[in-house]
C-alpha positions in Angstrom: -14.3 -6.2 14.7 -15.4 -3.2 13.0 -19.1 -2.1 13.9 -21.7 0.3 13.2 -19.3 3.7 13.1 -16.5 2.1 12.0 -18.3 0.8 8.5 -20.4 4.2 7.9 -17.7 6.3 7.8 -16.0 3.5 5.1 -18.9 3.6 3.5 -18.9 7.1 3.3 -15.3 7.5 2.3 -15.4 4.8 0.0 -18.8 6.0 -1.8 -17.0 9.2 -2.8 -13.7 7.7 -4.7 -16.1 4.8 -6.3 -19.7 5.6 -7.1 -20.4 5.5 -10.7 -16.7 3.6 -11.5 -17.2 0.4 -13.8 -15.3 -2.7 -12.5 -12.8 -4.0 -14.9 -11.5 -7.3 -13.2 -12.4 -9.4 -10.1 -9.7 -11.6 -8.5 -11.1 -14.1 -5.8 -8.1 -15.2 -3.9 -9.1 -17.1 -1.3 -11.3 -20.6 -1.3 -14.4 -20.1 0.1 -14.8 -16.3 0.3 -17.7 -15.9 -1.9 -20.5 -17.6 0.2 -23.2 -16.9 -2.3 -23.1 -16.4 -5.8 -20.4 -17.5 -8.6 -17.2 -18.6 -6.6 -15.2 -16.0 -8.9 -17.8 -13.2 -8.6 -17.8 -13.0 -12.6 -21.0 -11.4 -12.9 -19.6 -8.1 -12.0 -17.2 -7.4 -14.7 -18.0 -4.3 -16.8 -20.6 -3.3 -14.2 -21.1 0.3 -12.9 -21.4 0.9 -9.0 -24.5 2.4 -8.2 -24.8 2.8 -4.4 -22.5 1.7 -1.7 -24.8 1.2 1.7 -24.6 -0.6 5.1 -26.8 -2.7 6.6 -26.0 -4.3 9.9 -22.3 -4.9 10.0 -22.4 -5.7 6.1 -20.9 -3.1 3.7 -23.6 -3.2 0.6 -22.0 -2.1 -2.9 -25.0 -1.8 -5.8 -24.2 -3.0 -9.5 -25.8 -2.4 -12.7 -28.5 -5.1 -13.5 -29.2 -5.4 -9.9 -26.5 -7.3 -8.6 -25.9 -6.8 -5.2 -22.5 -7.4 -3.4 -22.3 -7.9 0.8 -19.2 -8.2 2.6 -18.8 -8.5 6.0 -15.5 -7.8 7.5 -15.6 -9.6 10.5 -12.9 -9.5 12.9 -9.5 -8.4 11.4 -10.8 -8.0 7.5 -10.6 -4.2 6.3 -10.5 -2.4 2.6 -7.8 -0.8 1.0 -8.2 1.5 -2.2 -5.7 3.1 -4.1 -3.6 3.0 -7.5 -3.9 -0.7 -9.0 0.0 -0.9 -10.2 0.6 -1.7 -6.2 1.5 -5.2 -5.4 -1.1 -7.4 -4.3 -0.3 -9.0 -0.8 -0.9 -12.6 0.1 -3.1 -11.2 3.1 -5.4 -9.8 0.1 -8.3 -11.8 -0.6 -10.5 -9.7 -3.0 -9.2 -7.1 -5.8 -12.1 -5.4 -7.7 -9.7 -3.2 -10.2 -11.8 -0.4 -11.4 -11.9 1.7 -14.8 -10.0 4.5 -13.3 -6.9 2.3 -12.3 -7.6 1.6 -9.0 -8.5 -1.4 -6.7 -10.6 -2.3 -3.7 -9.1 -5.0 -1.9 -10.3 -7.1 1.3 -7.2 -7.8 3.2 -7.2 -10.3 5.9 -3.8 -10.5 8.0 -3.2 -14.1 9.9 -5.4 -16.7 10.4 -8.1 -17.9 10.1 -9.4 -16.0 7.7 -13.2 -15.5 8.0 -14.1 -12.3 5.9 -17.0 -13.5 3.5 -19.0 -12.2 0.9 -21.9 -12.6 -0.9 -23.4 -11.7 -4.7 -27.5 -11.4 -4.8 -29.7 -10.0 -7.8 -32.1 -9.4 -5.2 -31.6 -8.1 -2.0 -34.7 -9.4 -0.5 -32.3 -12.6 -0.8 -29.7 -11.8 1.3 -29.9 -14.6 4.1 -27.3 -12.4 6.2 -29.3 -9.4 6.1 -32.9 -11.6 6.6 -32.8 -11.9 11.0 -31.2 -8.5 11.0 -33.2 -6.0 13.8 -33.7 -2.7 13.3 -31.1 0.1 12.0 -30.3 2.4 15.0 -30.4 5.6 13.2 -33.5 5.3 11.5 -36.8 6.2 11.9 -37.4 2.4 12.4 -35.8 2.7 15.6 -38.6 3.5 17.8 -39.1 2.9 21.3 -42.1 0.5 20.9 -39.8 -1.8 18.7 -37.0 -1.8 20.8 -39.4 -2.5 24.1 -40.9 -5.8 21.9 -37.5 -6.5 21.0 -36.5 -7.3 24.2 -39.6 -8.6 25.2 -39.4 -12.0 27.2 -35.3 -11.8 26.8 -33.8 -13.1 30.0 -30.3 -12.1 29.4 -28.0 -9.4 30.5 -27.9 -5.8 28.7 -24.5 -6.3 27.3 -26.0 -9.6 25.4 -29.1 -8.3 24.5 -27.0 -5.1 22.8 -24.8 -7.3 20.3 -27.6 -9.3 19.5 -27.9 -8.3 15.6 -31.7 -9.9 15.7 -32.4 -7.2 18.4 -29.9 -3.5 17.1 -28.4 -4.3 14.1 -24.4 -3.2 14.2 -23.5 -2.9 17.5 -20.6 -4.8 18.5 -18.8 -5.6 22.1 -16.8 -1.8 21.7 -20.6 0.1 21.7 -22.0 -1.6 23.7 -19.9 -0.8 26.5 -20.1 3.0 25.6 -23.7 2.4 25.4 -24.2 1.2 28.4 -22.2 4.0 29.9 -23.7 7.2 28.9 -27.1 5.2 29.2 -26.0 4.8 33.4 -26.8 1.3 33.1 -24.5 -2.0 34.1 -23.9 -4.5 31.5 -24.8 -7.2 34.4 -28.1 -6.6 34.6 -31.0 -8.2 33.1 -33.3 -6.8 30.1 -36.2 -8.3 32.1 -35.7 -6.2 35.4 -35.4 -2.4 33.5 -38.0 0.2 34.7 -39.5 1.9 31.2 -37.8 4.8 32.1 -34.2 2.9 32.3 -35.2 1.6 29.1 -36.0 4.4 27.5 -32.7 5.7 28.5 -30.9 3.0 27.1 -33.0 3.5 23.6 -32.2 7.1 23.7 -28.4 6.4 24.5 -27.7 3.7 21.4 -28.2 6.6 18.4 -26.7 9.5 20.4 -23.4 7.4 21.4 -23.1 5.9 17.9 -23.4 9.4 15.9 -21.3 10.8 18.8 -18.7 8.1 17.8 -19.1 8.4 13.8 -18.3 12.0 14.2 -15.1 11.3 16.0 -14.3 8.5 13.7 -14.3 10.8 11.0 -12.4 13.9 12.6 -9.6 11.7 13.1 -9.4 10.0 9.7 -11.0 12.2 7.2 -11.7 11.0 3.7 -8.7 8.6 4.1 -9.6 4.8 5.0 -8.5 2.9 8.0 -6.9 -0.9 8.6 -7.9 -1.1 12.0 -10.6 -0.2 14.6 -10.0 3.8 15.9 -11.3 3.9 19.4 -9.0 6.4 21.4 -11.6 8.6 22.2 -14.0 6.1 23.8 -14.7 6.6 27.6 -14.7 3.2 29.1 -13.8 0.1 26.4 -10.4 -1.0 26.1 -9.5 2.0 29.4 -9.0 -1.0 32.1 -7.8 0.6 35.1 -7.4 3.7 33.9 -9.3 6.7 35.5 -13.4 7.2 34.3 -13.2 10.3 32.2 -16.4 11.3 34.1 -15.7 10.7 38.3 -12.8 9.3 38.3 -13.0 5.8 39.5 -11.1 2.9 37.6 -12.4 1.6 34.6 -13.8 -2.3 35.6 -12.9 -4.8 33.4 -14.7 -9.1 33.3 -14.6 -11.4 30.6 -18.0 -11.9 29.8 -18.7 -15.2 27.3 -15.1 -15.0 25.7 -15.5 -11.1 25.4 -13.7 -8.1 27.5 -16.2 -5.9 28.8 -15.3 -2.5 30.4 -17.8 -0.3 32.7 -17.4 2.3 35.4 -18.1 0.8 38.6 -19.9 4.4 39.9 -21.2 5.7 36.7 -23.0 2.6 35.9 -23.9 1.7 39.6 -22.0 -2.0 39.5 -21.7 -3.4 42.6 -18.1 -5.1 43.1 -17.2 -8.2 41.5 
């Protein structure tokens, strides 16, 4: 699933080929997309895009007459852009064909497809975006909120971390790398950190997630991407293979249905 990096750098990318470009056409192709708003999204024909921002793991695209489109990509969804004359494919679900003669289309490959979206003339409607916790890289994101954030929370770190009430936009990938360069094992429990571990752990979720936007876009450039790009992440999805900091083998548990990867000696995890 694409998270916090992965969709800044879109939104970057994508803000530069589409800000002030008026749609032309909508095509909803899939039953039960739109999950607020007209079902064929007709409201947005003729309409100028304004803005193009993030919140949480929602890509936020700004109309004219304040209409306000969310789309969350969730697990395989991802956006393509380029010349409208190219054949639609049936894993396409959304086309927004633009003045200029180009499309932005939500492809989902296989099933089920999950990818939603949602059209608001307010955003201070936006169920999705209402429970969301703070952005990581704002000023929002201060120590004090994240310590009442995780207030009373009896779970483990790695739980706490994709809550999207607590950091919005973290996923499982960053919160392993998280987790890591914080020193900290995903086993343990919010409720037993000193304040300087968690400090630590505050300090480490901006740094590792502009560390990782910055690799993100070094490797792709102004191009888009159909898929997550997470070669140059130290322990997630590196089972077995050597800890790019001491050495040891990169652990590996399934945690709730989710793989999660730590260095046993960098993150002080006893064997398991």
């Amino acid at each position: 699933m694409p998270e916090l990096p992965d969709l800044e750098v879109i939104r970057e990318n994508l803000a530069a080929r589409l800000l002030g470009r008026a749609v032309r056409e909508v095509r909803v192709r899939r039953p039960g997309l739109v999950q607020a708003g007209p079902p064929d999204l007709s409201p947005l024909s003729g309409k100028v895009l304004r803005d193009l921002t993030r919140r949480g793991k929602h890509l936020i695209l700004h109309f004219d007459q304040n209409l306000f489109l969310l789309i969350h990509l969730m697990r395989y969804g991802w956006l393509w852009h380029g010349p409208s004359r190219y054949e639609v494919t049936k894993a396409t679900t959304l086309v927004l064909s633009f003045d200029d003669g180009t499309d932005l289309r939500l492809i989902e490959p296989g099933t089920p497809q999950i990818a939603g979206v949602w059209l608001y003339p307010d955003l201070a409607q936006a169920e999705p975006l209402a429970k969301l916790g703070p952005e990581p890289l704002t000023p929002e994101f201060t120590l004090e909120a994240f310590a009442q954030a995780l207030h009373g929370k009896r779970r483990t770190l790695k739980k706490a971390l994709i809550d999207q009430a607590i950091v919005a936009g973290i996923g499982n990938a960053y919160a392993d790398e998280i987790l890591f360069w914080a020193r900290l094992s995903p086993f343990r429990y919010v409720h037993t950190l000193t304040d300087e571990e968690r400090e630590r752990l505050w300090r480490a979720i901006p740094e590792t997630l502009r560390w990782a936007i910055k690799e993100i876009k070094a490797r792709v450039g102004e191009n888009l991407f159909d898929k997550e790009i997470r070669d140059f992440l130290f322990v997630h999805g590196r089972a077995g293979a050597p800890c790019r900091v001491c050495g040891t083998p990169v652990g590996e548990v399934l945690m709730e249905g989710q793989r999660t990867n730590y260095c046993p000696r960098c993150q002080n995890v006893s064997p398991r």
